[in-house]
C-alpha positions, 0 to 999 in steps of 0.5 A: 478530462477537464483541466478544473476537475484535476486541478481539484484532484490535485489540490486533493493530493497535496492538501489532502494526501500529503498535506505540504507545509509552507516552506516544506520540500516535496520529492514527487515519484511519477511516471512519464505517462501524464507530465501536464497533471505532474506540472499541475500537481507541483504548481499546487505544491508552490501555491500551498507554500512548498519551498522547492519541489523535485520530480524523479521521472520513473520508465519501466523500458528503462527499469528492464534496461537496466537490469539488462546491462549492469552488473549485480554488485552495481544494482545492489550498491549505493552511490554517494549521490544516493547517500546525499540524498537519503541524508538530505531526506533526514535533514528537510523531512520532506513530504513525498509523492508517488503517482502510479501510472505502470504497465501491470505487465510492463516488466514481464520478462525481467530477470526475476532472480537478479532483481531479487538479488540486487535489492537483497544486497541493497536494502541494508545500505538503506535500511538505517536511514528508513528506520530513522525516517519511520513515521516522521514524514507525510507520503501519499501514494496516488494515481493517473492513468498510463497508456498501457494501463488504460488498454489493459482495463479496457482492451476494446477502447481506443487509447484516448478513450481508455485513458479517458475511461481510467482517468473517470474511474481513478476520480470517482474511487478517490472522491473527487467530488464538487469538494473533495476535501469535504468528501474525504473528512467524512471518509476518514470520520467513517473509517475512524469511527469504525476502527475506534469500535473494533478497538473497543473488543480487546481482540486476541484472534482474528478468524477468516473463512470463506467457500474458496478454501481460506480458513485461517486464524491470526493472532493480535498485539495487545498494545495494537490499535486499528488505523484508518483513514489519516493519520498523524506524523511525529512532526504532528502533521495529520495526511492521508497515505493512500487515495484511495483507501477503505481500509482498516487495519492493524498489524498481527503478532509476529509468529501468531498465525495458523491456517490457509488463505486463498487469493481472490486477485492477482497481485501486481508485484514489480510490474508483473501478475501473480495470480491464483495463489494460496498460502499456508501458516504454521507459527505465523510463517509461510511455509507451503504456497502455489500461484498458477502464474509467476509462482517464482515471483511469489517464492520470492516475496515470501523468501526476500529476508527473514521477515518476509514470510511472516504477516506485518498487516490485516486490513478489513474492507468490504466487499461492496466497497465503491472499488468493487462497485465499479465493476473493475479490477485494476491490477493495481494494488493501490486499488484493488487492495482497498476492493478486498479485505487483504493481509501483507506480508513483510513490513508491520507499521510500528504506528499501530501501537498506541502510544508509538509516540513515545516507543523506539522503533526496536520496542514496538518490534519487541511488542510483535511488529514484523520487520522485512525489506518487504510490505506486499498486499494481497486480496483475500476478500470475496463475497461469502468471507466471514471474519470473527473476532476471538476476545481476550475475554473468550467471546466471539463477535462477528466483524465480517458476514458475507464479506462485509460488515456485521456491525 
């Protein structure tokens, strides 16, 4: 790929993504599949005025090795180094990017129960110091291309060629255009302008159907808004958490939700596939669900802790979005989520509430946000989806015909 066209890509992430202020600290997340655009990406971070950039180096061999060989007590434990650090983050406000480059199957194997185990015993040495950190500083999660990856999209291409053709695809869903930043003001303008319709509606229920077995209703906060797009942290810096994204979405009411979903995607979960699954809701729960492949990955999203088997997101997108336009499925969530509308389980965004600005944390959970040490996507979107809006005021209006837009 020519170096101009991903120093734009770049220059895409840190002004557009993440949004770095001068003398402002960036932690980059990367893989060690493309470490000439991860020193591109940090020089752009220095030039827009970044005091100092850190990049922690991320290897899936060396994830499994881990698991391997250390004990439980050793992976659910925080050092004091790790302490200093999270300390660290709540003193700089950093801005923090991922870039995900991971094998979708690069940690098949794994010994699924242990990994379940040592997050359960870590989540609540760190969850004080997420909570304060909620909505204060700007992230974006974006990718590059890895060798496995690349071969997995496009088993009969060399491996240059399909890190050529993947590079390709990542650019051209994330709008790296002749100027990307003027691409994605329009973007964000469309999503925003959409959100700001269905926020108009007074929705009490959503309503989803489709061929495939999906027909399930969830219920809406009254205080909760539509997001898409950018959004704004309480530093009142305006970024852009995903590239790409075509989504808008909401978090449901906590414990409203009845019915059956169907998934229409594997979902990519700790570099493995879980794939044909549905899930069943009594009282806004899972209660019942079967996945033809890694069902016991899938028990074990749905059973991580006590909000891990209630809703903390719905997200509309169409099904001729420019991620489905392209003919591929990623086994990627970043990507695939925004070709699909999709619900998550786990974690709710308390910055769906208006007025969060000015509510803790423990008063938008009051309102219906659900907690989890968990936030997992997964697609139920197709081509014959139909979505109806059920109004506070007892009428129907369709927001989804035939897996898009019916405004």
């Amino acid at each position: 790929m020519k170096k101009t066209v991903l120093r734009k890509y770049a220059h895409l992430i840190a002004k557009c993504g993440v949004n770095v202020q001068k003398g402002q600290e960036v932690f980059i997340t990367a893989g060690l599949d493309q470490p000439e655009f991860v020193q591109m990406l940090v020089e752009v971070c220095y030039k827009l005025g970044a005091s100092r950039v850190v990049v922690d180096w991320d290897y899936q061999p060396l994830q499994k090795t881990h698991y391997k060989y250390e004990s439980l007590e050793t992976l659910g434990s925080l050092t004091g180094y790790q302490k200093a650090r999270w300390e660290h983050y709540l003193e700089k406000i950093p801005c923090r990017i991922y870039l995900e480059s991971e094998d979708p199957d690069g940690l098949k194997g794994i010994d699924q129960d242990k990994m379940l185990k040592a997050q359960q015993m870590r989540y609540p040495l760190i969850k004080g110091y997420r909570d304060e950190l909620q909505n204060k500083y700007q992230w974006c999660i974006a990718a590059v291309p890895g060798a496995a990856w690349a071969k997995k999209l496009f088993p009969g291409l060399r491996k240059r060629q399909a890190i050529e053709k993947l590079w390709e695809a990542i650019l051209t869903t994330s709008r790296v255009t002749d100027d990307p930043v003027e691409a994605w003001r329009e973007h964000n303008k469309d999503l925003q302008d959409r959100c700001a319709y269905l926020n108009t509606l007074g929705i009490d229920k959503l309503h989803y159907t489709s061929s495939n077995g999906t027909d399930f209703t969830v219920g809406m906060i009254p205080e909760a808004e539509f997001n898409g797009g950018g959004e704004t942290s309480l530093q009142g810096i305006y970024f852009n958490p995903n590239i790409p994204t075509e989504e808008c979405f909401i978090s449901p009411m906590k414990g409203v939700a009845e019915g059956m979903v169907v998934s229409t995607m594997p979902l990519s979960r700790e570099g493995q596939l879980i794939e044909n699954f549905w899930i069943r809701f009594e009282n806004g729960k899972a209660v019942e669900w079967h996945a033809e492949k890694n069902e016991q990955l899938l028990t074990n999203i749905i059973t991580a802790d006590e909000g891990s088997a209630y809703l903390g997101e719905c997200a509309l997108v169409p099904y001729d979005s420019p991620i489905r336009q392209s003919g591929l499925l990623f086994f990627n969530t970043l990507f695939d989520e925004n070709a699909a509308c999709h619900l998550a389980l786990g974690f709710g965004f308390p910055d769906t509430i208006k007025g969060f600005e000015e509510k803790t944390l423990e008063e938008c959970r009051a309102l219906g946000v659900n907690d989890s040490m968990v936030h997992v996507d997964f697609m139920i979107g197709c081509e014959d989806l139909n979505i109806d809006a059920i109004t506070r005021d007892g009428q129907t209006v369709p927001v989804f015909r035939n897996g898009n837009w019916a405004f």
